[in-house]
C-alpha positions as CSV (number, residue, x, y, z in Angstrom):
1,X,108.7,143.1,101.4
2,X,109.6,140.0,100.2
3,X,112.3,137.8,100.7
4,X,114.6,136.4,97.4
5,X,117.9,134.8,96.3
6,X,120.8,135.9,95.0
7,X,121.7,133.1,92.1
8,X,124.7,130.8,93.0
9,X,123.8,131.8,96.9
10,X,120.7,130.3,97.8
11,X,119.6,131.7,101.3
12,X,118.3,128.2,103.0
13,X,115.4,128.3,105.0
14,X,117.5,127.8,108.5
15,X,119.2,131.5,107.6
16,X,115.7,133.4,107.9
17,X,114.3,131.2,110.4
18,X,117.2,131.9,113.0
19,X,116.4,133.4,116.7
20,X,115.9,137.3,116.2
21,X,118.0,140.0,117.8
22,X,116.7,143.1,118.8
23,X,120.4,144.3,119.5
24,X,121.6,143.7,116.1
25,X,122.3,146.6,113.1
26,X,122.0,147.2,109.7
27,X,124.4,145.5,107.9
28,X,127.7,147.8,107.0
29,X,127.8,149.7,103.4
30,X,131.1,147.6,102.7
31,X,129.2,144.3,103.6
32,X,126.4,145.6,101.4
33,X,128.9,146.1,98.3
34,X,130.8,142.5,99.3
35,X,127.6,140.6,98.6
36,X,127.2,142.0,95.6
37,X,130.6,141.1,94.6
38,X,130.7,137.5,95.1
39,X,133.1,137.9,98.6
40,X,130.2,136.5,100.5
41,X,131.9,133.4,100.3
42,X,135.2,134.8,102.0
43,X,133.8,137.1,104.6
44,X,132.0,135.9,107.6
45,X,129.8,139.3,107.9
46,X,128.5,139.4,104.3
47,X,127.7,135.6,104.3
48,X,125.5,136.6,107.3
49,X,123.5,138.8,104.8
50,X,120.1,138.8,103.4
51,X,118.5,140.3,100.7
52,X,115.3,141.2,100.5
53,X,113.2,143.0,97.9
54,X,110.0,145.3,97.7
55,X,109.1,144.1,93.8
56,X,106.7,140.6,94.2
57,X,107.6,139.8,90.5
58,X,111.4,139.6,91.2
59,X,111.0,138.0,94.5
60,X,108.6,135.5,92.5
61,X,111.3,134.7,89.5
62,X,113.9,133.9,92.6
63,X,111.8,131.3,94.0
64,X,111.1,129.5,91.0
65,X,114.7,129.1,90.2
66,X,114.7,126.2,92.0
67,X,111.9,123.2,91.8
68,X,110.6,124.4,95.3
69,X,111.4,127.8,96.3
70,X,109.2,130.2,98.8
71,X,108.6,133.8,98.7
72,X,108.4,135.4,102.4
73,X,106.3,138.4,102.9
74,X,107.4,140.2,105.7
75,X,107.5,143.4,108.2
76,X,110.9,144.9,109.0
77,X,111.7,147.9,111.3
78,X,113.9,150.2,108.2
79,X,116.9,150.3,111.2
80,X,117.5,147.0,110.3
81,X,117.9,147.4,106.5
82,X,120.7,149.0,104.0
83,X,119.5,149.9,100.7
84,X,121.5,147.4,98.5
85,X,122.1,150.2,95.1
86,X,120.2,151.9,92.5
87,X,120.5,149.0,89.9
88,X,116.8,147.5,88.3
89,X,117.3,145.4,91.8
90,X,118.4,147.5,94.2
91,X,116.0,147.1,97.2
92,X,117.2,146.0,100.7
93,X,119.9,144.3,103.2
94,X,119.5,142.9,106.1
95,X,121.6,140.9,109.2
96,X,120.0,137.1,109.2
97,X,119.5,138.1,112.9
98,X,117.2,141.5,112.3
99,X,114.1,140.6,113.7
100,X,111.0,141.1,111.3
101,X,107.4,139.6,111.6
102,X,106.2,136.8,108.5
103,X,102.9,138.0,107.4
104,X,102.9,136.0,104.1
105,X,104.2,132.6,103.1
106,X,103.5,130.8,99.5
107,X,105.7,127.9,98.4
108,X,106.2,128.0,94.6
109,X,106.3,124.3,92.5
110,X,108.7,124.8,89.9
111,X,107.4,121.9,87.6
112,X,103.7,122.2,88.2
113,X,103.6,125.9,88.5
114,X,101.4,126.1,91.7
115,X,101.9,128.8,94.4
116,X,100.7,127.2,97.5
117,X,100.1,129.6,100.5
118,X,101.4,127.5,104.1
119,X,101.2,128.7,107.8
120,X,104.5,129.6,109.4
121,X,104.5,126.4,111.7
122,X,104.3,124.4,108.0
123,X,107.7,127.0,107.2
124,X,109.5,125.7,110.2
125,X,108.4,121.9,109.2
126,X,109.7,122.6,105.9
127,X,112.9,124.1,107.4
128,X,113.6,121.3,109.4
129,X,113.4,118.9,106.9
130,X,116.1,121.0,104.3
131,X,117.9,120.8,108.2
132,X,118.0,117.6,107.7
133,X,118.6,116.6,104.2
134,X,121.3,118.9,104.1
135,X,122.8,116.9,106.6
136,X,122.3,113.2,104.3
């Protein structure tokens, strides 16, 4: 699966790099239908959201909406995940806290259209760094 934004609600780097809980759920049908609906901005559940997709091609557009995006190929247990709908982009929800394994990373250069593949500790460098400009 791969990881991919929703436009207008860019999921930052710090959101799916947070401590995993093995305790947590799959998020709540009403959450689900909240994201969708722009109330992720008023409810402190949905906003804890993220959406991932099966399709590489969609998770790919996502990434290059901004000049530096990354597409995150991962492994997660289906108790963790609510299927989002049955639109052309209905794939998956999870908690920001379900624990899933990275087994892929590529960052994707906007303006010079290269997909560059990076370990998971050059991920968490890259992390801390939008940490910290998000922050100046």
């Amino acid at each position: 699966m791969h990881a991919h934004h929703v436009p207008g609600s860019f999921v930052g780097l710090n959101k799916m790099l947070q401590a995993p809980d093995e305790h947590t759920t799959k998020p709540e049908k009403e959450h689900v239908k909240n994201y969708f609906s722009g109330a992720a901005f008023n409810d402190e559940e949905t906003a804890k959201l993220i959406e991932f997709t099966s399709t590489p091609a969609i998770a790919a557009g996502y990434a290059t909406q901004s000049r530096c995006g990354y597409v995150l190929t991962v492994q997660v247990k289906k108790k963790y995940l609510t299927k989002s709908g049955d639109g052309i982009e209905a794939d998956w929800m999870a908690k920001q806290a379900a624990p899933y394994k990275i087994v892929g990373i590529q960052r994707v250069e906007n303006l010079t259209s290269d997909v560059v593949a990076l370990t998971e500790a050059e991920l968490r460098e890259a992390a801390k760094k939008e940490e910290m400009a998000d922050f100046i």
